[in-house]
C-alpha positions as CSV (number, residue, x, y, z in Angstrom):
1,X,9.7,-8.8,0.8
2,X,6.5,-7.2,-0.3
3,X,4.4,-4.8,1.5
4,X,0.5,-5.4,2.8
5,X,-1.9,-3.1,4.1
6,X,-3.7,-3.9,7.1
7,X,-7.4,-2.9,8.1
8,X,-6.2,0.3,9.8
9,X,-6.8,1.7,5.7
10,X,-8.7,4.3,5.5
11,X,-9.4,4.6,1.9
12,X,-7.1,7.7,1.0
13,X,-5.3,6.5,-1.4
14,X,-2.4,7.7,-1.1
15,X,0.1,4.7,-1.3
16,X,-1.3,4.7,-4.3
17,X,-0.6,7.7,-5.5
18,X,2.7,7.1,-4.3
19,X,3.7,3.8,-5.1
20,X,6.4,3.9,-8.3
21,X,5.3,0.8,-10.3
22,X,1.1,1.3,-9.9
23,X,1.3,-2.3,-7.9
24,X,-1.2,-0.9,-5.3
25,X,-5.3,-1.0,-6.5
26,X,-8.8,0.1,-4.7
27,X,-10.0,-2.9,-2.9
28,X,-13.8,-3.5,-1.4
29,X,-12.1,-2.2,2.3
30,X,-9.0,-1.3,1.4
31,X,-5.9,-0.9,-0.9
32,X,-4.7,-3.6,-2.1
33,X,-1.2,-4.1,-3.1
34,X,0.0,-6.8,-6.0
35,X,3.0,-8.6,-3.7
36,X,4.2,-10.0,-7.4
37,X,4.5,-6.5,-8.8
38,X,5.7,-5.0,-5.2
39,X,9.4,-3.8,-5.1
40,X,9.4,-3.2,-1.2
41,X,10.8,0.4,-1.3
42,X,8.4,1.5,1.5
43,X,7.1,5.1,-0.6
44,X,3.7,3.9,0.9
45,X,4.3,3.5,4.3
46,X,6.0,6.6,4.0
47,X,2.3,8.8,3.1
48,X,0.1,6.4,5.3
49,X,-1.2,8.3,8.2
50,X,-2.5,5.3,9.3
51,X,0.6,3.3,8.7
52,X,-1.4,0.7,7.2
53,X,1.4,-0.5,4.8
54,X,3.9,-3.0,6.1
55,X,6.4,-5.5,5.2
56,X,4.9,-9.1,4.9
């Protein structure tokens, strides 16, 4: 199942940075993650400090 970020985002970016296929994007309040090209293997909710990332 695919991760979302929730409004605890801060903006770091760095699930981004993280994520292994580039599936997660700058939205207008927060990171945005493209569930289609998501493989669910948790790198960013492993770098959130905000532990915005979670399974949908």
């Amino acid at each position: 199942m695919a991760y979302q970020i929730n409004d605890d985002c801060i903006m770091c970016g760095a699930c981004a940075a993280e994520c292994p296929v580039g599936c997660i994007s700058e939205g207008s309040s927060k990171y945005e993650i493209n569930a289609a090209e998501c493989v669910s293997c948790g790198a960013c909710a492993s770098v959130c400090p905000v532990d915005a990332p979670h399974q949908a």
